[in-house]
C-alpha positions as CSV (number, residue, x, y, z in Angstrom):
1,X,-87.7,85.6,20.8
2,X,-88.6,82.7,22.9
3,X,-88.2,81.7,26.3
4,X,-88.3,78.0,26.3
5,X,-85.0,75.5,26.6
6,X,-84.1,74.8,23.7
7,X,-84.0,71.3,23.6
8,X,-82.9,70.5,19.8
9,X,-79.5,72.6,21.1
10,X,-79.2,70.0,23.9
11,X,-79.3,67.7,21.4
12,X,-76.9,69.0,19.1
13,X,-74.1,70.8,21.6
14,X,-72.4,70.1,25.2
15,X,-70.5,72.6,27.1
16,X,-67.0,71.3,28.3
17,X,-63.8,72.6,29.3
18,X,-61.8,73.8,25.8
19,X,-58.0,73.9,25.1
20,X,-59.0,77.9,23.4
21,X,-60.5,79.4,26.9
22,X,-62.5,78.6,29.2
23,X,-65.5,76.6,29.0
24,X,-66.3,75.8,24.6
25,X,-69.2,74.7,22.8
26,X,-69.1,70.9,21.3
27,X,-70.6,69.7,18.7
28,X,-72.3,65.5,20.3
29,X,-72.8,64.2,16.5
30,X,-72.1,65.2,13.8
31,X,-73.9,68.4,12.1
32,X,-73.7,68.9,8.4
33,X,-72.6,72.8,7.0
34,X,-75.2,75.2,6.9
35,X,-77.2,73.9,9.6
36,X,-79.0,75.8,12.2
37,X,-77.3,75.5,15.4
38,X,-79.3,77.4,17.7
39,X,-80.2,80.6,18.4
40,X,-78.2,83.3,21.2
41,X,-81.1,83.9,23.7
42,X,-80.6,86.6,26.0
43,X,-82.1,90.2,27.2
44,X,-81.1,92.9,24.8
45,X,-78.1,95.5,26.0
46,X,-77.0,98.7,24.5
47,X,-73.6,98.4,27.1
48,X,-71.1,95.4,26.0
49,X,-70.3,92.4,28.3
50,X,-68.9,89.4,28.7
51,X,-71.5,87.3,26.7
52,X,-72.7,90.0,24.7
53,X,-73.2,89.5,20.9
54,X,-73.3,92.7,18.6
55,X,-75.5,92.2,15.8
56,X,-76.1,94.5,12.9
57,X,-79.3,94.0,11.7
58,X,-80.5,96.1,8.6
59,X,-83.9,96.8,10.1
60,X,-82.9,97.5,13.7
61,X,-79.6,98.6,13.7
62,X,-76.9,97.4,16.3
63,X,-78.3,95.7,19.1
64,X,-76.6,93.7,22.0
65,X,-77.5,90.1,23.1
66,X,-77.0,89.5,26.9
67,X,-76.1,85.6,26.1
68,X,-78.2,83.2,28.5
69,X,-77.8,79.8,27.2
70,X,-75.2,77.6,26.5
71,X,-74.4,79.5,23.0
72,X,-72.5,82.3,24.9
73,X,-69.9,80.0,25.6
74,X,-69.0,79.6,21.3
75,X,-65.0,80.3,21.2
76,X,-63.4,83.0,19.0
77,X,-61.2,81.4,16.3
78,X,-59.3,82.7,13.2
79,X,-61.0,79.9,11.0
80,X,-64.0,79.5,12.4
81,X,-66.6,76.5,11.4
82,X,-69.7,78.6,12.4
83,X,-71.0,81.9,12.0
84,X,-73.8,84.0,13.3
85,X,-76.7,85.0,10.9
86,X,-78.3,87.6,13.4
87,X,-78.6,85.9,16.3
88,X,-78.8,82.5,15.0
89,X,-75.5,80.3,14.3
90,X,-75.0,78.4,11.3
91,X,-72.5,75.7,10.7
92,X,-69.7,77.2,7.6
93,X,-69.0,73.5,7.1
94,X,-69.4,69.9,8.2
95,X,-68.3,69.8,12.2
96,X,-67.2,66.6,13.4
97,X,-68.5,65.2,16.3
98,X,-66.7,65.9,19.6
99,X,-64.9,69.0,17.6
100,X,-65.0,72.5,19.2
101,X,-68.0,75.2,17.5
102,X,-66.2,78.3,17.3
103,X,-66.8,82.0,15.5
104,X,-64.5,85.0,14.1
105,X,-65.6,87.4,17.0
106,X,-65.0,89.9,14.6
107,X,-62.5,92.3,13.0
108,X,-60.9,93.7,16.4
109,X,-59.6,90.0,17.0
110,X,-57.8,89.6,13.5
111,X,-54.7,87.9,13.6
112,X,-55.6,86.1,17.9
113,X,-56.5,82.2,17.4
114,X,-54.0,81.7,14.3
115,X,-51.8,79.1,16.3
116,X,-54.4,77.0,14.8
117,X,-54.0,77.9,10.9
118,X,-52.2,74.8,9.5
């Protein structure tokens, strides 16, 4: 875990208003598929929240992520083009740039973001 700004994530991602909810991730150039986003930095939590990420990690168990950088904004979508390996997201496939990062939130939000499917 560290504590520094992640800078290459500054480089790769801007925060903006999104047409899904809220505030969305954005990719500023293009990133190829199974590239290493960034990582979700945050306290752990065993209660959920608004930015929390469950992970279920083989050694550790479940474990919450408190999301503190700009990662906890990521968008839930049906077809995602990211994914998160533990607490670090990977690219599925090539994102454009200027194209929303988004990932399946999981299976309690099955069949929500399908307005998209073409």
């Amino acid at each position: 875990m560290h504590d520094h700004h992640d800078s290459t994530l500054d480089q790769l991602i801007e925060v903006r208003d999104s047409s899904i909810h809220g505030l969305g991730v954005f990719a500023r150039r293009p990133i190829a598929a199974g590239v290493l986003i960034g990582c979700y930095e945050g306290p752990r939590v065993q209660e959920d929240g608004t930015y929390v990420l469950w992970i279920d990690c083989e050694e550790e168990g479940v474990y919450g992520v408190d999301g503190q950088n700009e990662l906890r904004y990521v968008n839930h979508a049906a077809r995602p083009n990211a994914s998160f390996e533990g607490e670090e997201l990977i690219s599925l496939r090539p994102i454009a740039a200027g194209e929303e990062i988004t990932f399946h939130y999981g299976e309690d939000w099955d069949g929500i973001g399908e307005h998209d499917a073409a």
